[in-house]
C-alpha positions as CSV (number, residue, x, y, z in Angstrom):
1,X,-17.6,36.2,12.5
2,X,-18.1,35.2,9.2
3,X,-16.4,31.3,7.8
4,X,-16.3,30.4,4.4
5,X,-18.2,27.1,4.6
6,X,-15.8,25.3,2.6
7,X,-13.6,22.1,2.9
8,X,-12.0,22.5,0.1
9,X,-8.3,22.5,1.0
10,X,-5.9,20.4,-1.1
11,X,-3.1,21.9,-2.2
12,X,-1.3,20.8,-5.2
13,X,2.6,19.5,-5.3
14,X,3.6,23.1,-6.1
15,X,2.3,24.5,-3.1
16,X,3.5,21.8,-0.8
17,X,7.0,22.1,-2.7
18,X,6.9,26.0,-1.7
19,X,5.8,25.7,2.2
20,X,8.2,22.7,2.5
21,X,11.5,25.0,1.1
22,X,10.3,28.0,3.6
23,X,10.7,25.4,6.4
24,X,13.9,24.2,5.2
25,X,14.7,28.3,5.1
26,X,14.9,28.5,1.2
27,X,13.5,29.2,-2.0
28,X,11.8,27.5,-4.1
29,X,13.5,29.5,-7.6
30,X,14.7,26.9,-10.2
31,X,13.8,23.8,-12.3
32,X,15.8,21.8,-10.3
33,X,14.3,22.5,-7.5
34,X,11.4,21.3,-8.5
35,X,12.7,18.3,-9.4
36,X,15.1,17.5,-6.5
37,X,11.5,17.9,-4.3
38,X,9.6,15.8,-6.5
39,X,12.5,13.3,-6.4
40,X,12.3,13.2,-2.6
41,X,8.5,13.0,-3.0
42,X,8.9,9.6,-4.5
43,X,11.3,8.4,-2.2
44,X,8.7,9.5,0.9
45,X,6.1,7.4,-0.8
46,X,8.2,4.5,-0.8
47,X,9.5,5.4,2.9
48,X,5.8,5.0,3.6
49,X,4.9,2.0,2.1
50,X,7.7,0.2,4.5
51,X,6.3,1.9,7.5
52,X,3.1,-0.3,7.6
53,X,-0.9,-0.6,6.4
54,X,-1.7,2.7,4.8
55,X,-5.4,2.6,4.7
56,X,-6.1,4.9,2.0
57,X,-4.2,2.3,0.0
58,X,-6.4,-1.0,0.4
59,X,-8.5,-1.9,-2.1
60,X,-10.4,-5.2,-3.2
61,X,-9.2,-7.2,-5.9
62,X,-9.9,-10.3,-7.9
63,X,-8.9,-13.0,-9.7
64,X,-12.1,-13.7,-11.5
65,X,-13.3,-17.3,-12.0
66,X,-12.8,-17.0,-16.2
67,X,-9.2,-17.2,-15.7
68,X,-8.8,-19.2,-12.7
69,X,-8.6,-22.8,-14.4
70,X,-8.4,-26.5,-13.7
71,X,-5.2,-27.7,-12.5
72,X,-3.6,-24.9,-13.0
73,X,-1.9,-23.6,-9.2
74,X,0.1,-20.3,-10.0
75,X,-1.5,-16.5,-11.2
76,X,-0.1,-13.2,-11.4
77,X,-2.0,-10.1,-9.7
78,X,-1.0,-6.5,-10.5
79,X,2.5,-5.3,-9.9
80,X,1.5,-2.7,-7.5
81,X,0.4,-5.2,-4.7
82,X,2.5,-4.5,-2.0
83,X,0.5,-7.3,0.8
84,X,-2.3,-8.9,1.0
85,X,-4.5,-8.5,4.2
86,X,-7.5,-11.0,3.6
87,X,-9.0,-13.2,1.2
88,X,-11.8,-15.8,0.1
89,X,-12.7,-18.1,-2.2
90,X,-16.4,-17.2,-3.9
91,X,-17.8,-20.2,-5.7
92,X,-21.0,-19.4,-7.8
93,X,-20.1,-15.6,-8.3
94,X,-22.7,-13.6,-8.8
95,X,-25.6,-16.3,-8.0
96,X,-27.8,-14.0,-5.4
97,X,-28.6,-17.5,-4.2
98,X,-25.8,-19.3,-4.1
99,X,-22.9,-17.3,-3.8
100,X,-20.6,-18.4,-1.0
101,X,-17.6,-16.8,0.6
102,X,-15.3,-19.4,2.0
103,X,-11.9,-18.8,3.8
104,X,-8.9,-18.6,2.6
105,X,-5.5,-19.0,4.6
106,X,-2.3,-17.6,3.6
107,X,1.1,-19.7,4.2
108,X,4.4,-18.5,3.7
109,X,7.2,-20.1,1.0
110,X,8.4,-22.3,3.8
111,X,4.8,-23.4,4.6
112,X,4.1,-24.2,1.2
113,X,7.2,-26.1,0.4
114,X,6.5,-28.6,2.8
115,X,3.4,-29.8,1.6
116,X,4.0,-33.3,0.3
117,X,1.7,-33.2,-2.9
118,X,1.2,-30.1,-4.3
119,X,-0.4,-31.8,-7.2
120,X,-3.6,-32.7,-4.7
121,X,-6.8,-31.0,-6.6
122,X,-9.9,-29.5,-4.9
123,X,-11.2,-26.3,-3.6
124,X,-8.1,-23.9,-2.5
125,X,-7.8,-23.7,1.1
126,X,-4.4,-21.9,1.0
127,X,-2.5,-19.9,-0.8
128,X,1.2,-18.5,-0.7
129,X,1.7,-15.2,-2.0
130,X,4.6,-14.5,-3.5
131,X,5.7,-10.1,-3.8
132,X,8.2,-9.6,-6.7
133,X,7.5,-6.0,-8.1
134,X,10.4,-4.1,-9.9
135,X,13.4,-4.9,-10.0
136,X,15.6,-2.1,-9.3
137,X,19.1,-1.7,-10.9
138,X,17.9,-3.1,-14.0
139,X,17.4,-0.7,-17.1
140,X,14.1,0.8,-16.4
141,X,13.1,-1.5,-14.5
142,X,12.1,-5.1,-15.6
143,X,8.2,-5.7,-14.5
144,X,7.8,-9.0,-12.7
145,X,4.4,-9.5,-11.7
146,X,3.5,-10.9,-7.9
147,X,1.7,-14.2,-7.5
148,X,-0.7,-16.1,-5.8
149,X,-0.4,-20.1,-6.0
150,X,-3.6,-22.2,-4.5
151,X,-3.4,-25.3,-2.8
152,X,-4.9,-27.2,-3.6
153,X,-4.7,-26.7,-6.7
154,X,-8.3,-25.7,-8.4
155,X,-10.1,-28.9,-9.6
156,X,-12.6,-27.2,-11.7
157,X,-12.3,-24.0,-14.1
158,X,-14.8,-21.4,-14.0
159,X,-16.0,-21.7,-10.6
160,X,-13.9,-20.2,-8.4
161,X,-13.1,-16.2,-7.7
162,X,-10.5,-15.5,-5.5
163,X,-11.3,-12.1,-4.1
164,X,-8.6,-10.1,-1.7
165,X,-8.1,-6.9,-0.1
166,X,-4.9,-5.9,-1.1
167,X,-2.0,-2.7,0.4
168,X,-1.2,-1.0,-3.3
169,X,1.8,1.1,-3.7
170,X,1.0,4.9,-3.5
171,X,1.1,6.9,-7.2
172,X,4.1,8.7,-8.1
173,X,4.3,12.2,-7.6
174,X,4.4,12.9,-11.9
175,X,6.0,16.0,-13.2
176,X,2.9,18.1,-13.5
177,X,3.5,20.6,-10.3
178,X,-0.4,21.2,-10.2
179,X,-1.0,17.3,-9.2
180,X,-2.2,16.5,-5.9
181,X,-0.4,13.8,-4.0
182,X,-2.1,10.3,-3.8
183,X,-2.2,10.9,-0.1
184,X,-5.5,12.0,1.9
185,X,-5.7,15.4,3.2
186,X,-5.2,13.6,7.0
187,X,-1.6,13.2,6.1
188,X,-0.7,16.5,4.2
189,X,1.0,18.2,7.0
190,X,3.0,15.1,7.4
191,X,3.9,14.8,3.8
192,X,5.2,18.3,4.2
193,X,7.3,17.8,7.4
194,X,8.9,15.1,5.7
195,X,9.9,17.1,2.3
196,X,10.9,20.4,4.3
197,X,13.6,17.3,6.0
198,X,14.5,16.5,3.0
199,X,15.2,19.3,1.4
200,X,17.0,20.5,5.0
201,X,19.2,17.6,4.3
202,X,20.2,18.7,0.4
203,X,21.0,22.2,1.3
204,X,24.0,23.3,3.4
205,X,22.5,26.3,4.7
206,X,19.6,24.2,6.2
207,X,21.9,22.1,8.0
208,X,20.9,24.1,11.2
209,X,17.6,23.3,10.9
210,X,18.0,19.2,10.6
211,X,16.9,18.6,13.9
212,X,13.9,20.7,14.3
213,X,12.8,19.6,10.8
214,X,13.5,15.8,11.9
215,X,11.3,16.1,15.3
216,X,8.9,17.9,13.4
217,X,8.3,15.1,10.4
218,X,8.2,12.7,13.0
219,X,5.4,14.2,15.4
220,X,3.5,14.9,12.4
221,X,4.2,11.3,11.2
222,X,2.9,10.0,14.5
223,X,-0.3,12.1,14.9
224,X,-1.4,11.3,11.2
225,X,-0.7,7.4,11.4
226,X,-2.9,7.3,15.2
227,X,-5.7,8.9,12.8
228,X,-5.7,6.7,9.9
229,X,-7.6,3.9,12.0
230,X,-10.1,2.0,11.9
231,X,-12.5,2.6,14.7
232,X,-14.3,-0.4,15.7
233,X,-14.7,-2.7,18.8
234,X,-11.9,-4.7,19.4
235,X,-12.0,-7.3,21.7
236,X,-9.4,-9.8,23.6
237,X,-10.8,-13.0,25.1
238,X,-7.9,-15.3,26.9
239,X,-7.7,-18.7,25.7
240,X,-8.9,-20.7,29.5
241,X,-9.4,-24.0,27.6
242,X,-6.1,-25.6,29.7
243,X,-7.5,-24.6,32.7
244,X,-10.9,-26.4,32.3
């Protein structure tokens, strides 16, 4: 039996769109349609940035030593940081001899407001991240950027990079039907559980499908989340320093 040898599959929004109204036992026929599903397409995105650490969204990032400057605490990153996972401080950047990567620790607002002298200078050893974003009810939107603030507070410009791995937000779905969904192929079925639910949920005559449509979007939820893993050794050593 013959296969085609490819592994191309990828189907655009307007194909998802269509297979998610046959589950939901309708049609896809109108303009609105289309833009009631790529509505609820936006909202899943954001569903699934509050569900936890997407890995297809990480990427590094960097505040580069030109604008990091001498007493000077405070920088915006880019809007669409959702978290930061890790972080360093690189001193001599781009040096192949001296280049360093030093640790980082991030505190939270409380943390940070109980430092006594937040004026202290020096190499940063913390740094309190602070997520703003969008704010919503506001007439399209008003952009306010998130920010990091060192402490202490850098004592010399030009030498430090502060380089983080960062959780973005995932791209909108856009109004262009033949886009693909910033989502990796992994998670397709699950993005198409959870739009056959919404849609279910919109439509009177789906309302007997609900349940089936909810189990489904969340079995597929599940199964695509226990893939997107990392898989390396992971160990757990007890602390037995009290009983020495």
């Amino acid at each position: 039996m013959a296969t085609t040898g490819t592994y191309t599959f990828n189907p655009d929004l307007g194909e998802i769109m269509e297979e998610a109204f046959e589950r939901a036992g309708a049609e896809l026929k109108t303009a609105n349609d289309i833009k009631t599903a790529r509505r609820s397409l936006n909202y899943i995105a954001l569903e699934w940035q509050n569900k936890g650490i997407n890995l297809w969204t990480l990427d590094e990032q960097s505040i580069s030593s030109s604008t990091i400057v001498a007493s000077t605490a405070t920088y915006d990153i880019d809007i669409n940081t959702i978290g930061i996972l890790d972080a360093v401080i690189r001193t001599d950047d781009g040096d192949a001899d001296l280049q360093s990567d030093l640790p980082i620790e991030m505190i939270t607002n409380s943390e940070y407001s109980q430092i006594p002298n937040k004026l202290t200078t020096g190499r940063p050893l913390q740094y309190m991240f602070k997520r703003i974003g969008v704010k919503s009810g506001t007439s399209g939107g008003t952009d306010v950027d998130p920010t990091v603030t060192f402490w202490p507070v850098p004592d010399e410009s030009s030498k430090y990079t502060f380089v983080y791995w960062r959780m973005r937000r995932i791209q909108d779905a856009g109004t262009n039907v033949s886009n693909t969904m910033d989502v990796p192929d992994r998670f397709i079925p699950a993005l198409t559980s959870a739009l056959a639910w919404h849609i279910a949920t919109k439509k009177p005559s789906s309302a007997g499908r609900i349940p089936m449509l909810k189990d489904k979007k969340e079995e597929d939820w599940i199964e695509a989340v226990g893939e997107d893993r990392e898989r390396v050794n992971f160990y757990i050593r007890p602390d037995m320093s009290a009983y020495r």
